[in-house]
PyMOL CGO cylinders between C-alpha atoms (Angstrom):
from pymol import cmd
from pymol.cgo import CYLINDER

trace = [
    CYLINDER, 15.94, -205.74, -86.64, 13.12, -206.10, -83.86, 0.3, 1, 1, 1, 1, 1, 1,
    CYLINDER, 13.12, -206.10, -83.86, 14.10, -206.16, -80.01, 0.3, 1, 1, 1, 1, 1, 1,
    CYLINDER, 14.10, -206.16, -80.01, 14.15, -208.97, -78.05, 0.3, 1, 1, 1, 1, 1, 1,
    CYLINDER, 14.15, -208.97, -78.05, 12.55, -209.11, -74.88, 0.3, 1, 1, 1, 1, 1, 1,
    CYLINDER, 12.55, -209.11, -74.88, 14.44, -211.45, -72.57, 0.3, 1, 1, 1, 1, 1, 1,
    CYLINDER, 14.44, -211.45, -72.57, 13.38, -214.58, -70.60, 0.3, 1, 1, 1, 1, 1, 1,
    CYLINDER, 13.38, -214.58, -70.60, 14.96, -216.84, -68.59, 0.3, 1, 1, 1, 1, 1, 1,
    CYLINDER, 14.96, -216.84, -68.59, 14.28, -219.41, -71.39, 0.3, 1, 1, 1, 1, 1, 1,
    CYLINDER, 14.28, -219.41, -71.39, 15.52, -216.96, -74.36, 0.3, 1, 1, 1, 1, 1, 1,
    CYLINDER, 15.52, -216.96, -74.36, 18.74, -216.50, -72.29, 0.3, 1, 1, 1, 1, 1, 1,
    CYLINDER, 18.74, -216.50, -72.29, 19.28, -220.13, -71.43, 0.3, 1, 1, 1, 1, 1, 1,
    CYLINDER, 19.28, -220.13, -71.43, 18.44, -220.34, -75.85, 0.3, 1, 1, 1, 1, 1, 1,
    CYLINDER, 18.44, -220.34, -75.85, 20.62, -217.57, -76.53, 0.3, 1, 1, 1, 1, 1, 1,
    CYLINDER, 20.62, -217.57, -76.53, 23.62, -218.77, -74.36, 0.3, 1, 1, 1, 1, 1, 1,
    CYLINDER, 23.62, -218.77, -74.36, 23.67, -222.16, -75.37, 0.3, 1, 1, 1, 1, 1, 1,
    CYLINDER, 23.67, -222.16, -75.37, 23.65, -220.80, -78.99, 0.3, 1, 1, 1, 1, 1, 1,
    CYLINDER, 23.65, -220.80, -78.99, 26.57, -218.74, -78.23, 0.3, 1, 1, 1, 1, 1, 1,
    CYLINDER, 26.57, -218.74, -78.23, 28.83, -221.45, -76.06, 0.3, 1, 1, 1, 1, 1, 1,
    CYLINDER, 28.83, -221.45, -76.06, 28.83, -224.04, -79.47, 0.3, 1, 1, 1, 1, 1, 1,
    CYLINDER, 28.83, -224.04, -79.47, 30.56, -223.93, -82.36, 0.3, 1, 1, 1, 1, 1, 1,
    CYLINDER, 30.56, -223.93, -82.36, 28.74, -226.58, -84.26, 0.3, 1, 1, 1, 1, 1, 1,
    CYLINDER, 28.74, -226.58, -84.26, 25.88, -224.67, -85.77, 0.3, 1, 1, 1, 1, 1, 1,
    CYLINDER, 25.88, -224.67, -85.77, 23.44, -226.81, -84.06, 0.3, 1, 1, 1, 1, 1, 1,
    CYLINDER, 23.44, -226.81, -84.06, 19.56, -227.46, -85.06, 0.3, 1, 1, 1, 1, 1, 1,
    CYLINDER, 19.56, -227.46, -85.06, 17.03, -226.58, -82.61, 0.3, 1, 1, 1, 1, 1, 1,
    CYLINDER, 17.03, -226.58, -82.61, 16.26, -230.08, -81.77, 0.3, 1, 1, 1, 1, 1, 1,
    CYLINDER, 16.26, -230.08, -81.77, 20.18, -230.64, -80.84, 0.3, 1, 1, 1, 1, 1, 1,
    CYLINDER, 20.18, -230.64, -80.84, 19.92, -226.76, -78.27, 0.3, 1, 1, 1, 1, 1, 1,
    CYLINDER, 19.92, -226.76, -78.27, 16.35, -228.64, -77.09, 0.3, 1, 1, 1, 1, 1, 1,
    CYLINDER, 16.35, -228.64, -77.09, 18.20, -231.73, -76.08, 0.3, 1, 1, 1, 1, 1, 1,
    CYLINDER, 18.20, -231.73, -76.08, 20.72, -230.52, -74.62, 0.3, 1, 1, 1, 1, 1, 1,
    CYLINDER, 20.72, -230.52, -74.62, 18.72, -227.35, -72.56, 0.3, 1, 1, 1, 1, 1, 1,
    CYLINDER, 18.72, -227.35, -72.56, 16.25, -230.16, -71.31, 0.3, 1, 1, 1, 1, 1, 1,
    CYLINDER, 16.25, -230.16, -71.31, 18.80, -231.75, -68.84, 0.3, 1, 1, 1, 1, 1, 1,
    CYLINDER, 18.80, -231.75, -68.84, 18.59, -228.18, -66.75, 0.3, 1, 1, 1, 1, 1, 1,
    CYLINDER, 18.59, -228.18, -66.75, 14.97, -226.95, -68.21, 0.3, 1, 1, 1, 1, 1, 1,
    CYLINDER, 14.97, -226.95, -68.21, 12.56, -230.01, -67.84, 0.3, 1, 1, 1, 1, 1, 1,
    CYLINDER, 12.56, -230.01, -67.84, 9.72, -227.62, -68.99, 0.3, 1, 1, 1, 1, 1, 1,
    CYLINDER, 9.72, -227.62, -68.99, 10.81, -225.82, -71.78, 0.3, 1, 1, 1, 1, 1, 1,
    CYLINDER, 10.81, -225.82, -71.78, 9.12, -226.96, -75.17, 0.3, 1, 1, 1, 1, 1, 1,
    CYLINDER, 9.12, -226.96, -75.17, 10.72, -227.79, -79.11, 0.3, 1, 1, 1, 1, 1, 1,
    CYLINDER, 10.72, -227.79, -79.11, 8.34, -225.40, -79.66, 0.3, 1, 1, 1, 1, 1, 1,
    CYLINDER, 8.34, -225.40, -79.66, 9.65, -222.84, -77.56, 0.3, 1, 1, 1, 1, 1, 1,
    CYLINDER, 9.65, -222.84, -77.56, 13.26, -222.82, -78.95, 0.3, 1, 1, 1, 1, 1, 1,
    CYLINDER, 13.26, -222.82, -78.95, 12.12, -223.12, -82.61, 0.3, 1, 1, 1, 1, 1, 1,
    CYLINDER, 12.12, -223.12, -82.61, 10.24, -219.96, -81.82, 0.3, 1, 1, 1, 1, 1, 1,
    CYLINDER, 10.24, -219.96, -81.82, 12.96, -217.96, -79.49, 0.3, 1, 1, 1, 1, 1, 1,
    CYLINDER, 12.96, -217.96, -79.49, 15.94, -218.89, -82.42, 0.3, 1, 1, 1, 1, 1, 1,
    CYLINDER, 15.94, -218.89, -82.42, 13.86, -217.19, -84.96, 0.3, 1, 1, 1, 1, 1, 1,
    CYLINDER, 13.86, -217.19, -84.96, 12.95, -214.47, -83.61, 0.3, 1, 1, 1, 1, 1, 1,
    CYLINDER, 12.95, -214.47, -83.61, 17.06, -213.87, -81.91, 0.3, 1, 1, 1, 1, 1, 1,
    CYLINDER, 17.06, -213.87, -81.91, 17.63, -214.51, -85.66, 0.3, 1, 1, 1, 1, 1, 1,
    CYLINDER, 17.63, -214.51, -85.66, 15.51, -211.53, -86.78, 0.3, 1, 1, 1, 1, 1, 1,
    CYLINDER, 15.51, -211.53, -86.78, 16.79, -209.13, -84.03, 0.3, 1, 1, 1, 1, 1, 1,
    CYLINDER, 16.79, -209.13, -84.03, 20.15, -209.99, -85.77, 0.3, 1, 1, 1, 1, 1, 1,
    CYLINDER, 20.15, -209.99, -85.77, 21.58, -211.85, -82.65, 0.3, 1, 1, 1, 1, 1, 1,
    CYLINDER, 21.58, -211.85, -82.65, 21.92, -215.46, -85.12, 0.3, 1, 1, 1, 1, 1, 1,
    CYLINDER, 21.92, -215.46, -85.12, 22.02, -217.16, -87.87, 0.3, 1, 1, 1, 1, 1, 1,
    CYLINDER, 22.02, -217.16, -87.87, 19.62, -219.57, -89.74, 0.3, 1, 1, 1, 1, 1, 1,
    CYLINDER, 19.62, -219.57, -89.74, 21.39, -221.75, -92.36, 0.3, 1, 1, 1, 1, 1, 1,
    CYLINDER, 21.39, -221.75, -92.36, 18.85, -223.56, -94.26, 0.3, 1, 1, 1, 1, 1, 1,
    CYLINDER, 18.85, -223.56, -94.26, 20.00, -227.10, -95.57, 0.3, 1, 1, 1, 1, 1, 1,
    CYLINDER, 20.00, -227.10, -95.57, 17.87, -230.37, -97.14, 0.3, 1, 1, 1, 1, 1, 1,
    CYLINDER, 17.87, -230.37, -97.14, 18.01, -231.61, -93.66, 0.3, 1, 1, 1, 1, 1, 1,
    CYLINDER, 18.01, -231.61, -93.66, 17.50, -229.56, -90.85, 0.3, 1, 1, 1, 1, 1, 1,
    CYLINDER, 17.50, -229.56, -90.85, 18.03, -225.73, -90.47, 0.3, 1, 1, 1, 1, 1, 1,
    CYLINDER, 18.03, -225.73, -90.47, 20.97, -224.94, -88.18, 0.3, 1, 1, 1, 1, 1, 1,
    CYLINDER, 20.97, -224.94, -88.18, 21.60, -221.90, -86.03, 0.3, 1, 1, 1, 1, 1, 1,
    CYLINDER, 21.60, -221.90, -86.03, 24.92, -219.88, -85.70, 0.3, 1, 1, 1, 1, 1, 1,
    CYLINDER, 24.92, -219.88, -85.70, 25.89, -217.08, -83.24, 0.3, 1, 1, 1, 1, 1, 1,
    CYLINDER, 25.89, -217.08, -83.24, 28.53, -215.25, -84.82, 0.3, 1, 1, 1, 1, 1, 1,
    CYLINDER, 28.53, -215.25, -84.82, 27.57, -212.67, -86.76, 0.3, 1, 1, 1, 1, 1, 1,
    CYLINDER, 27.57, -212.67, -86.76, 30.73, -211.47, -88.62, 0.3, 1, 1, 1, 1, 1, 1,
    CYLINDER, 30.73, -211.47, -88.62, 30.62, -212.23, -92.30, 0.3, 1, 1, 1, 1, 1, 1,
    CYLINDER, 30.62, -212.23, -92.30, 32.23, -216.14, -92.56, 0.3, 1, 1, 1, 1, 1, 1,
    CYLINDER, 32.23, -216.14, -92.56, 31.39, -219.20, -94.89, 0.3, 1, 1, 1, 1, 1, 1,
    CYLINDER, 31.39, -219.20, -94.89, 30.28, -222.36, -94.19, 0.3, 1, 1, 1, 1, 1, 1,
    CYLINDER, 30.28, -222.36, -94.19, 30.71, -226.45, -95.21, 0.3, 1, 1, 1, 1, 1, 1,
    CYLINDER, 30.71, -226.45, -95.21, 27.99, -228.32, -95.21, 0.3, 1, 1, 1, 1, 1, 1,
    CYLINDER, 27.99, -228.32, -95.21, 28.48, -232.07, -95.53, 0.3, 1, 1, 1, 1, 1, 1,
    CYLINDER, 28.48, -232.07, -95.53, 26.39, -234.08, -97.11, 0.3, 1, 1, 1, 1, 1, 1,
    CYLINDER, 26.39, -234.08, -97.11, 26.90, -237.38, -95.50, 0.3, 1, 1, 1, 1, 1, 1,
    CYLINDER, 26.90, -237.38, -95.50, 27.10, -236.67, -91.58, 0.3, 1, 1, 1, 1, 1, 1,
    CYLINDER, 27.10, -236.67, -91.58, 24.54, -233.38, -92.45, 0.3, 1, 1, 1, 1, 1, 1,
    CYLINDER, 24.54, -233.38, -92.45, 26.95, -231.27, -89.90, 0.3, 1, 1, 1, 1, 1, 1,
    CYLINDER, 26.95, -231.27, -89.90, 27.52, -228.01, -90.47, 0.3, 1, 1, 1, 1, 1, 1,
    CYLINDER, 27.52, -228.01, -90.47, 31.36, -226.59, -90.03, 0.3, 1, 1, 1, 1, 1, 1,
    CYLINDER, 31.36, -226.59, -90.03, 33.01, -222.63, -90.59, 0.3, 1, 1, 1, 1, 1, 1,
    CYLINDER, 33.01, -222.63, -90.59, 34.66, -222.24, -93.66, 0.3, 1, 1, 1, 1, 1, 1,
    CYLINDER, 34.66, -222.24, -93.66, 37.93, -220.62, -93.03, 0.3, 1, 1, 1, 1, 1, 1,
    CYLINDER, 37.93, -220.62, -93.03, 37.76, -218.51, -96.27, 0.3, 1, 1, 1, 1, 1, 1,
    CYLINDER, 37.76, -218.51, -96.27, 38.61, -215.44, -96.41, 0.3, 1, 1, 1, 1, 1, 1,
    CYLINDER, 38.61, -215.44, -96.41, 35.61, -213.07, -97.53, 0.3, 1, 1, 1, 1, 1, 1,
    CYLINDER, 35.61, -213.07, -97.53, 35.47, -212.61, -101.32, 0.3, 1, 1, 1, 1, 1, 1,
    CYLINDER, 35.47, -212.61, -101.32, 34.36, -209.03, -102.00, 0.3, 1, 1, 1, 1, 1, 1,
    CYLINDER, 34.36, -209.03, -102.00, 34.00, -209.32, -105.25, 0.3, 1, 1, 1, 1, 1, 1,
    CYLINDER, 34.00, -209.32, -105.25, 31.07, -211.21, -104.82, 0.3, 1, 1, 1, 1, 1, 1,
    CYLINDER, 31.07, -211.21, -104.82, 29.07, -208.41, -102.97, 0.3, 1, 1, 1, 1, 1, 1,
    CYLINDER, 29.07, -208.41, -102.97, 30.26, -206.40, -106.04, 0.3, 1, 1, 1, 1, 1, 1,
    CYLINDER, 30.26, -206.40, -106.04, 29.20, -208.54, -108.64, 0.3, 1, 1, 1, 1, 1, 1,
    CYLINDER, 29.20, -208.54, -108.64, 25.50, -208.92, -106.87, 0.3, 1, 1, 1, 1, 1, 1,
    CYLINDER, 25.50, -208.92, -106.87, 24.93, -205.21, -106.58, 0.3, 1, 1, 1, 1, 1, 1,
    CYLINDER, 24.93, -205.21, -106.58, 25.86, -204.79, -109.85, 0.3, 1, 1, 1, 1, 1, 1,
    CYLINDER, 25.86, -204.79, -109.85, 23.85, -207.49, -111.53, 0.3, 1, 1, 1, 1, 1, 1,
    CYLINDER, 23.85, -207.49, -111.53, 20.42, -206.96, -109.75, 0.3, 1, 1, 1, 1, 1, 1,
    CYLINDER, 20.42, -206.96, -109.75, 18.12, -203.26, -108.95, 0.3, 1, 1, 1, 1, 1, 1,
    CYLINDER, 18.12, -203.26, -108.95, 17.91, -204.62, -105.13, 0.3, 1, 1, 1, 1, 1, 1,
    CYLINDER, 17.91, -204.62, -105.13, 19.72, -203.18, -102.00, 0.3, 1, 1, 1, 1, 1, 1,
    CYLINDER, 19.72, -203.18, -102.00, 21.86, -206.31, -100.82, 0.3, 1, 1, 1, 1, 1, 1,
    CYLINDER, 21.86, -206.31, -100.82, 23.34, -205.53, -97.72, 0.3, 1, 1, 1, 1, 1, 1,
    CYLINDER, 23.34, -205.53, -97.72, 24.31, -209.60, -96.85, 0.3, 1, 1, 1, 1, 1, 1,
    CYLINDER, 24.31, -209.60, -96.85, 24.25, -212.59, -98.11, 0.3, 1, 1, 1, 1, 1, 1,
    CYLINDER, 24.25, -212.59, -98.11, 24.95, -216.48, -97.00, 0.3, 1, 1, 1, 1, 1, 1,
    CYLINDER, 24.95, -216.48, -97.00, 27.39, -218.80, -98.93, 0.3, 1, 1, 1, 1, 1, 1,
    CYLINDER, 27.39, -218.80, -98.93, 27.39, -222.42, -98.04, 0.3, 1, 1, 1, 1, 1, 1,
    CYLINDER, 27.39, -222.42, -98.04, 29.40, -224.76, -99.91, 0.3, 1, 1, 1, 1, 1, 1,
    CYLINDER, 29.40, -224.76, -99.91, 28.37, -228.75, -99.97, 0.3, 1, 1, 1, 1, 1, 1,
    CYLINDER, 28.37, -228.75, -99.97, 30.29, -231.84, -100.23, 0.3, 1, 1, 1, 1, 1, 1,
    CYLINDER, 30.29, -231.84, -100.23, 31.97, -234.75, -97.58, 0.3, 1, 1, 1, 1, 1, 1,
    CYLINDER, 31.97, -234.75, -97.58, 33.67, -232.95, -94.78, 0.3, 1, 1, 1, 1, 1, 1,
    CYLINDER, 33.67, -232.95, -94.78, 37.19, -233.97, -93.44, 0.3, 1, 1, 1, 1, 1, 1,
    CYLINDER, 37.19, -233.97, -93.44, 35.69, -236.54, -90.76, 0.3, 1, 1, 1, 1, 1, 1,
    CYLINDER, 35.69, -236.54, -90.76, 33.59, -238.05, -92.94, 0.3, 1, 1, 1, 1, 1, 1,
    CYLINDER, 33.59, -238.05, -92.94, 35.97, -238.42, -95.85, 0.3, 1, 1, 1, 1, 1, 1,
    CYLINDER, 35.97, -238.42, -95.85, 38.88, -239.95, -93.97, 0.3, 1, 1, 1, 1, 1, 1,
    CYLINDER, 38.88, -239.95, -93.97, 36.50, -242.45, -92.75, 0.3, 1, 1, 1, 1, 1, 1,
    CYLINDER, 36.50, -242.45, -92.75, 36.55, -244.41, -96.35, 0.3, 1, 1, 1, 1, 1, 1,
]
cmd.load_cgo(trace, "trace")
């Protein structure tokens, strides 16, 4: 994990990130942080995401449509649905024997992994 230096745009990034619960894409934080940051660029929160991401302050989850960022950091799955393209937690509770079964199948140190799981979320179902 690298340190992040912090800027008044980082923070403004960073606490938006942390006040939603909808694992939203970068262009969804940009919207929204424009209404109180009229200068701040796509660019810049694309860039500040990533790199809170790498210092291990978020989460990318990479989907066909747009990669969304997550705060919370403890272990959890997620839902991603393929019709409204939202992603939503997964209240699962952790499987350990799939760390188990990784480390034992491959020479690599695994230390975390992502699980996603697709389909038509709640909303979206209940709308047909």
């Amino acid at each position: 994990m690298t340190a992040v230096r912090h800027s008044r745009q980082r923070d403004a990034i960073y606490t938006e990130l942390c006040s939603r619960g909808d694992h939203p894409t970068a262009d969804e934080l940009y919207a929204t942080l424009r209404q109180t940051m009229p200068n701040l660029s796509l660019a810049t929160v694309y860039r500040n995401l990533h790199q809170l991401a790498e210092a291990g302050q978020g989460n990318i989850l990479y989907t066909s449509a747009a990669d969304h960022f997550d705060a919370v950091m403890k272990p959890h799955y997620h839902l991603y649905c393929r019709q409204c393209h939202r992603i939503y937690d997964a209240d699962i509770p952790l499987i350990s024997e799939i760390d188990r079964a990784a480390q034992n199948c491959t020479q690599a140190d695994i230390d975390s992994y992502s699980l996603v799981f697709e389909g038509i979320c709640e909303h979206c179902a209940n709308q047909h």
